[in-house]
C-alpha positions as CSV (number, residue, x, y, z in Angstrom):
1,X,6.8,15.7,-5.1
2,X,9.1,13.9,-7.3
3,X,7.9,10.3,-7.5
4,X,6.1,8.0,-9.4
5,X,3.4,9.1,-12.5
6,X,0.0,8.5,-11.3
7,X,-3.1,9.5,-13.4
8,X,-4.6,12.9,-13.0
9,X,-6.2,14.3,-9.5
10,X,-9.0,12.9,-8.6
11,X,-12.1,14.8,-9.3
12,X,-13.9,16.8,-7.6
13,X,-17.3,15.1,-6.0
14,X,-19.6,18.3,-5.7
15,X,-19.1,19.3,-9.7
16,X,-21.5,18.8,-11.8
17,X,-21.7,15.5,-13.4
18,X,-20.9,15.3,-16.7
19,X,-23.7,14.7,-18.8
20,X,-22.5,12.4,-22.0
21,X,-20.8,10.0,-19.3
22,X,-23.0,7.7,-17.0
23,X,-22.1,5.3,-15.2
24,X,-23.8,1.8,-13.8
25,X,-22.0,1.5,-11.0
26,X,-22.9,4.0,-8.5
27,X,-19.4,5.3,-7.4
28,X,-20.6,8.5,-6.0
29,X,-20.3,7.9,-2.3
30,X,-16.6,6.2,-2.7
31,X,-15.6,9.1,-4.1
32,X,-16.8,11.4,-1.4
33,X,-15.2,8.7,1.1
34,X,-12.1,9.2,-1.0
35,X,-12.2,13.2,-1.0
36,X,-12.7,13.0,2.9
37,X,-9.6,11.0,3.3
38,X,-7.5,13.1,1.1
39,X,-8.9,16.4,2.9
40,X,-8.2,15.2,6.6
41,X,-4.5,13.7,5.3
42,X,-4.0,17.4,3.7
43,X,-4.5,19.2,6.9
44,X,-1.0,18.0,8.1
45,X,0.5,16.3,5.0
46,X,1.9,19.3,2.4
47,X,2.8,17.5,-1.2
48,X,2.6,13.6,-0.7
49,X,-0.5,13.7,-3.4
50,X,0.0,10.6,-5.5
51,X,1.3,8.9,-1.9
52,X,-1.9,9.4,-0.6
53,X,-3.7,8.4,-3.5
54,X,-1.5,4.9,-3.8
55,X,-2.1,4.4,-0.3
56,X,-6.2,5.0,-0.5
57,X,-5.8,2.9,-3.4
58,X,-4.6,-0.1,-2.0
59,X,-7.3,0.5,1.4
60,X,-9.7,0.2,-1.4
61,X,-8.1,-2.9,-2.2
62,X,-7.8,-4.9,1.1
63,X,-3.5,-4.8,0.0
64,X,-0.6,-4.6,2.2
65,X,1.7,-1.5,1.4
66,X,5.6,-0.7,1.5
67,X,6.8,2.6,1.8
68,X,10.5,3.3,0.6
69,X,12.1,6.5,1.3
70,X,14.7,8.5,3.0
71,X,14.4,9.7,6.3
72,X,12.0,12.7,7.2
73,X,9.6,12.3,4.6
74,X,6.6,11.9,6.4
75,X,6.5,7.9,5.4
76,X,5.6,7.2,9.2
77,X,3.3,10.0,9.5
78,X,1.3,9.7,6.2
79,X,0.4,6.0,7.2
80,X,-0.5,7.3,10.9
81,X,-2.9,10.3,9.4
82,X,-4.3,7.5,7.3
83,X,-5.2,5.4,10.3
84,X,-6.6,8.1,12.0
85,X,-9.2,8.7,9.4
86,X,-10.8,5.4,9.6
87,X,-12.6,4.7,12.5
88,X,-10.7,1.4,13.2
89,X,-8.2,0.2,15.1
90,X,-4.9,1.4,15.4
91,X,-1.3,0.0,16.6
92,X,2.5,0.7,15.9
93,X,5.4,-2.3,15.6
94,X,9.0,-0.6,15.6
95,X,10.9,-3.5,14.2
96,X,14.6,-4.1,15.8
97,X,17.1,-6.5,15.5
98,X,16.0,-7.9,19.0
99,X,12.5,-8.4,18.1
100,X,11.0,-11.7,18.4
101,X,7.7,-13.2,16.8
102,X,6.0,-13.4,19.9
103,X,6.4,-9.4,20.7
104,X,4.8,-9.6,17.3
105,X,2.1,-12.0,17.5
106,X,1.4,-12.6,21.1
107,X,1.8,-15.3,23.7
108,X,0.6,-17.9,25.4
109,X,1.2,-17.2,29.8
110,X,0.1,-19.7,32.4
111,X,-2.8,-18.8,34.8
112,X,-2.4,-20.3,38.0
113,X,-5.7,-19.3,38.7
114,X,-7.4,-21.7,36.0
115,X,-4.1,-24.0,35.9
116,X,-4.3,-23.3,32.3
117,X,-2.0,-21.3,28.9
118,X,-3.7,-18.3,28.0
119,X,-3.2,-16.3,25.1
120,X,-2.6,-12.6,25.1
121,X,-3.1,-11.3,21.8
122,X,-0.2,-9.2,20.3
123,X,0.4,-6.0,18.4
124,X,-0.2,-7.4,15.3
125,X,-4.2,-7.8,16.0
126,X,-5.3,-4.7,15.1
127,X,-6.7,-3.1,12.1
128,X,-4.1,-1.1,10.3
129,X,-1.0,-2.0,11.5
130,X,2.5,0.0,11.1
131,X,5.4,-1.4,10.6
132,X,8.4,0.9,11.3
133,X,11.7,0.5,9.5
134,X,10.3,-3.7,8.3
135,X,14.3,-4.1,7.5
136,X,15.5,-4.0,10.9
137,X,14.0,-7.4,12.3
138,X,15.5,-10.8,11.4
139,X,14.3,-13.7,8.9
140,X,12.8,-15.4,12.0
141,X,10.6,-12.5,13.0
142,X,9.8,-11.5,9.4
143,X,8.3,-14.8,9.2
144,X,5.6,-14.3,12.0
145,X,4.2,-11.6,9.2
146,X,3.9,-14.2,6.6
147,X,0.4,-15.8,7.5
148,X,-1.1,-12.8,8.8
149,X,-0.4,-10.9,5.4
150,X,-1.8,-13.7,3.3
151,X,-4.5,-15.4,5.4
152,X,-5.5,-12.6,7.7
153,X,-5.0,-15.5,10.8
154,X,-2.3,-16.1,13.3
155,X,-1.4,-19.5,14.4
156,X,0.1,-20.1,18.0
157,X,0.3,-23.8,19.7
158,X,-1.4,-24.9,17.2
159,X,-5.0,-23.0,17.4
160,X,-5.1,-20.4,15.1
161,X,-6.9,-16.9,15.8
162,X,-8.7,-14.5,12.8
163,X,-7.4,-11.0,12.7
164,X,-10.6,-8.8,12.7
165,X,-11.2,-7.1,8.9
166,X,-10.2,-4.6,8.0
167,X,-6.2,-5.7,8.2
168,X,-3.4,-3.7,6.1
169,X,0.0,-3.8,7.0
170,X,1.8,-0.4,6.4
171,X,5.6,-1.0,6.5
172,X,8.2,1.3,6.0
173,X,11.9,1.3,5.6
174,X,15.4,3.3,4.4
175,X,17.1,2.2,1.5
176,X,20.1,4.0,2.5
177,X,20.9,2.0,5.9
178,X,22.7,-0.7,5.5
179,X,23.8,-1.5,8.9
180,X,21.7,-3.4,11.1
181,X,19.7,-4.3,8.1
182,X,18.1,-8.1,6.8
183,X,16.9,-8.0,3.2
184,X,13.1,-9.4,3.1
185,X,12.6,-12.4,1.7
186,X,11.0,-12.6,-1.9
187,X,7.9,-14.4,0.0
188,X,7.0,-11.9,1.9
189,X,7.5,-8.5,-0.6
190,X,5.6,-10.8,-2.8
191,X,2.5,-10.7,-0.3
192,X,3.0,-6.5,-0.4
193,X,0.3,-5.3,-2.4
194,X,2.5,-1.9,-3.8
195,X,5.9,-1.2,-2.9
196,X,5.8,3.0,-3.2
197,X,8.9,4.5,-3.6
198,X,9.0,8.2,-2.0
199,X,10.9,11.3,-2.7
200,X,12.1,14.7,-1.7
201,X,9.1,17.4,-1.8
202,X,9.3,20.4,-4.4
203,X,11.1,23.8,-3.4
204,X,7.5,25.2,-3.4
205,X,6.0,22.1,-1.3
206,X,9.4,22.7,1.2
207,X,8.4,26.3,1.5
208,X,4.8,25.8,2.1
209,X,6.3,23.1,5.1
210,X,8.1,25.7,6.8
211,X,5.6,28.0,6.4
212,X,3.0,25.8,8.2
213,X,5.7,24.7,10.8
214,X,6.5,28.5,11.4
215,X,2.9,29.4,12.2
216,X,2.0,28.3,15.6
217,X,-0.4,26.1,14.8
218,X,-0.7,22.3,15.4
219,X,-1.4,21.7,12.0
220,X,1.5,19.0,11.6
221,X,0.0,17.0,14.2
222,X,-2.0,13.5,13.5
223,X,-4.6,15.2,16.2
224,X,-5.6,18.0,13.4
225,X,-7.0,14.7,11.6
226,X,-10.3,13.2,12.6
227,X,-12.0,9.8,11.5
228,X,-13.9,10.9,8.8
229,X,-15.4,7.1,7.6
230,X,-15.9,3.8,9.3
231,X,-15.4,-0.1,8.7
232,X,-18.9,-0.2,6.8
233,X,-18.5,2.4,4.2
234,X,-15.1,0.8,3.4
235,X,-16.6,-2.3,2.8
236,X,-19.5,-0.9,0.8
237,X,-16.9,1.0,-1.4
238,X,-14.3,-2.5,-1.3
239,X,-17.6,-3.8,-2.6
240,X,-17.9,-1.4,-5.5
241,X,-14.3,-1.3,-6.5
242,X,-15.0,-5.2,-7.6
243,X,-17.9,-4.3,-9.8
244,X,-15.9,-2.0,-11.9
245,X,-15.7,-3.6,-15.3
246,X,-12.3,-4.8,-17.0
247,X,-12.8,-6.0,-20.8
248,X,-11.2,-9.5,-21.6
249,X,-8.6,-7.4,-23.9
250,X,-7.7,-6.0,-21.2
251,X,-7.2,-9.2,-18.6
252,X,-5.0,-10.2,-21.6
253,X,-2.7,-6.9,-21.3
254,X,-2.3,-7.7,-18.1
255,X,-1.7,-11.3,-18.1
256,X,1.1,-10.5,-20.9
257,X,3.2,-7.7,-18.9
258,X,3.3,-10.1,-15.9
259,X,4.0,-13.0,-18.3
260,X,7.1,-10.9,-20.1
261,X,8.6,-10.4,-16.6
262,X,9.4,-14.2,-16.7
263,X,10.8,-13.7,-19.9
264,X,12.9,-10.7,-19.9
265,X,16.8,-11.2,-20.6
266,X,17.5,-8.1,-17.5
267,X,15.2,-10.0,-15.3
268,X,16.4,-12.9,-13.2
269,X,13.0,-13.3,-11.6
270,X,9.5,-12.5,-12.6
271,X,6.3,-11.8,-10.9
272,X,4.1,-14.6,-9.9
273,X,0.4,-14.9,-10.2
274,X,-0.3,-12.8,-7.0
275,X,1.1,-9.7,-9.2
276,X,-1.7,-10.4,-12.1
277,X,-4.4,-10.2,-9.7
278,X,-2.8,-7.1,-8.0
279,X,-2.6,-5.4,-10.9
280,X,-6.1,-6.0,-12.0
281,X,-7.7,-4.8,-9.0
282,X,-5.4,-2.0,-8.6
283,X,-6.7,-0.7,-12.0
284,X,-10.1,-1.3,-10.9
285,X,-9.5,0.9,-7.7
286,X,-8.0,3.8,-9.9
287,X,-10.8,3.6,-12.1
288,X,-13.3,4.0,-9.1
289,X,-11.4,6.7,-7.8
290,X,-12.2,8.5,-10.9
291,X,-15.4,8.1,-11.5
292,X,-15.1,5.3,-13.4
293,X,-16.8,1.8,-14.1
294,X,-14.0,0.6,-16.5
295,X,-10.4,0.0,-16.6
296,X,-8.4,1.7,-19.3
297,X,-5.1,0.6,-20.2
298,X,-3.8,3.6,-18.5
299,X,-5.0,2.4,-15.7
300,X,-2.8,-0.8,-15.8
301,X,0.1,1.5,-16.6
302,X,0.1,3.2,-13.8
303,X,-0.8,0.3,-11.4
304,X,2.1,-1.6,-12.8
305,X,5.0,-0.3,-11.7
306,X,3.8,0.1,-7.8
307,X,2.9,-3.7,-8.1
308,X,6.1,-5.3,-9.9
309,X,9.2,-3.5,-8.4
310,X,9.4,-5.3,-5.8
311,X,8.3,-8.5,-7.5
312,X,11.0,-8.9,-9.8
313,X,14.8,-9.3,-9.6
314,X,17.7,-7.8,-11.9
315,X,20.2,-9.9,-13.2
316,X,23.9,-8.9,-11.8
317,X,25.0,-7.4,-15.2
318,X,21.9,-5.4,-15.4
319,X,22.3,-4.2,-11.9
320,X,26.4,-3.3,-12.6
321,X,24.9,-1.2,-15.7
322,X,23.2,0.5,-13.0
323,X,19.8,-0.1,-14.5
324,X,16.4,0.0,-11.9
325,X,13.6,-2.1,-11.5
326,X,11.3,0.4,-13.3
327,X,13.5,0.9,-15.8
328,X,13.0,-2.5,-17.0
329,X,9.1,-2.3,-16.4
330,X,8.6,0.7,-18.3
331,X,10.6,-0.5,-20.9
332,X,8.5,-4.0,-21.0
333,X,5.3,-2.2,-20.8
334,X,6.5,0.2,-23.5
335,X,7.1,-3.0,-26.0
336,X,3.6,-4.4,-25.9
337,X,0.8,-3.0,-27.5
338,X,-2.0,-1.8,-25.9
339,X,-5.2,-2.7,-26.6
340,X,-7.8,-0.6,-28.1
């Protein structure tokens, strides 16, 4: 799958452990929660590795996630499988220009049996919600999202209703289509956790699709998938991911690559705060993933890009020159030195 570098595959929770390297934490059951996940999203998902991974990684840390792609690359079905494998609940939004907040959020409707407003919870109040093609709904109805991304609540006539934990937004959309279109506003791709770009699968992934397709099976359904962990032993291992260690050196690195966005001569606008923190846990996740108590700087490198492409803004000449979003990050990151 050509996308972005992630580290290496996660490893295998039934080797043998390696003797030199221990570990406080004790990571072992999030890693066999992890494994379980990737195994079930496998069944139907061919390729789509470091997808996966980004998307578990985020789970792990309570973020909101947008998925860019063209169409027919599984972007819908990937967060679906994911869904499926938690035993939580489930809903779809397919965002159109016509949508309103309230198809979103819910309404209040009179009972003229109690001569009183009642409100009927919406779409949104579920636990992993999808978000179908985000850029197809206008500012007014992207701005129903805005409260329940950041504060996990939803306020309607003035009383204001929890969304049950765990909450993650999964939004996907074309960056091809212009037509019918709204770009999001920098509020709320600030309040996405990763934005993860997606790309075509390999020749040998493409065969292996058509193979599976081709053999009668169901095996590219989202019923091949069943919930392999509930809302507890995501918590524990949300729990865990915060005890991995990060060394002040480290808090610094990151603190200076969101700091140079600001900075930057190709960059109009920089990454705020909420980016620091992103990228802190983020590492912390990856480093749990692989069996590991500590952030590396390669951790940070990795996280980085996922957390600040949609954060920052080119400058019209840089954009003309044709340059991308990541190739100003990697270029930033690649001008400060890592610490050791």
């Amino acid at each position: 799958m050509n996308m972005d570098h992630f580290p290496p595959p996660l490893p295998d929770p039934d080797a043998a452990p390696d003797p030199t390297f221990h570990t406080v934490v004790p990571l072992t059951e999030l890693q066999h929660s992890v494994e379980r996940l990737r195994n079930e999203v496998r069944k139907v998902i061919v390729g789509q590795d470091h997808l996966v991974d980004l998307l578990l990684a985020a789970l792990l840390c309570d973020g909101h996630v947008l998925i860019e792609g063209a169409p027919g690359l599984a972007k819908t079905l990937t967060a679906k499988l994911l869904a499926r494998c938690i035993r939580t609940g489930f809903s779809r939004i397919q965002f159109t220009p016509d949508l309103m907040p309230s198809d979103l959020i819910g309404t209040s409707v009179f009972d003229p049996r109690t001569t009183a407003f009642e409100f009927r919870p919406g779409p949104i109040f579920s636990n992993i919600v999808l978000v179908d093609e985000i850029n197809r709904a206008p500012a007014k109805t992207q701005s129903a999202l805005f409260e329940a991304m950041e504060e996990r609540q939803v306020t309607v006539d003035g009383k204001t209703y929890p969304l049950a934990p765990p909450f993650m937004i999964v939004a996907t959309q074309n960056p091809i289509e212009q037509e019918g279109t709204y770009r999001l506003p920098e509020a709320q791709l600030d309040r996405f956790f990763f934005k993860l770009n997606v790309g075509y699968p390999t020749l040998e992934e493409e065969i292996a699709i058509l193979e599976r397709a081709s053999s009668g099976t169901e095996a590219l359904t989202v019923d091949a998938v069943q919930p392999v962990i509930g809302p507890e032993e995501l918590f524990r291992a949300r729990h865990l991911v915060r005890q991995v260690r990060c060394e002040e050196k480290l808090v610094r690195y990151v603190a200076t690559i969101v700091d140079r966005t600001r900075h930057d001569g190709a960059l109009m606008l920089g990454a705020s705060p909420r980016a620091s923190l992103a990228i802190l846990i983020g590492a912390r996740a990856i480093a749990a993933m692989h069996g590991r108590d500590f952030v590396t700087p390669e951790d940070v490198q990795h996280i980085a890009p996922h957390v600040l492409r949609h954060r920052v803004q080119l400058t019209p000449e840089r954009e003309m020159e044709g340059l991308s979003p990541d190739q100003v990050i990697a270029l930033l990151v690649k001008q400060i030195e890592v610490p050791r």
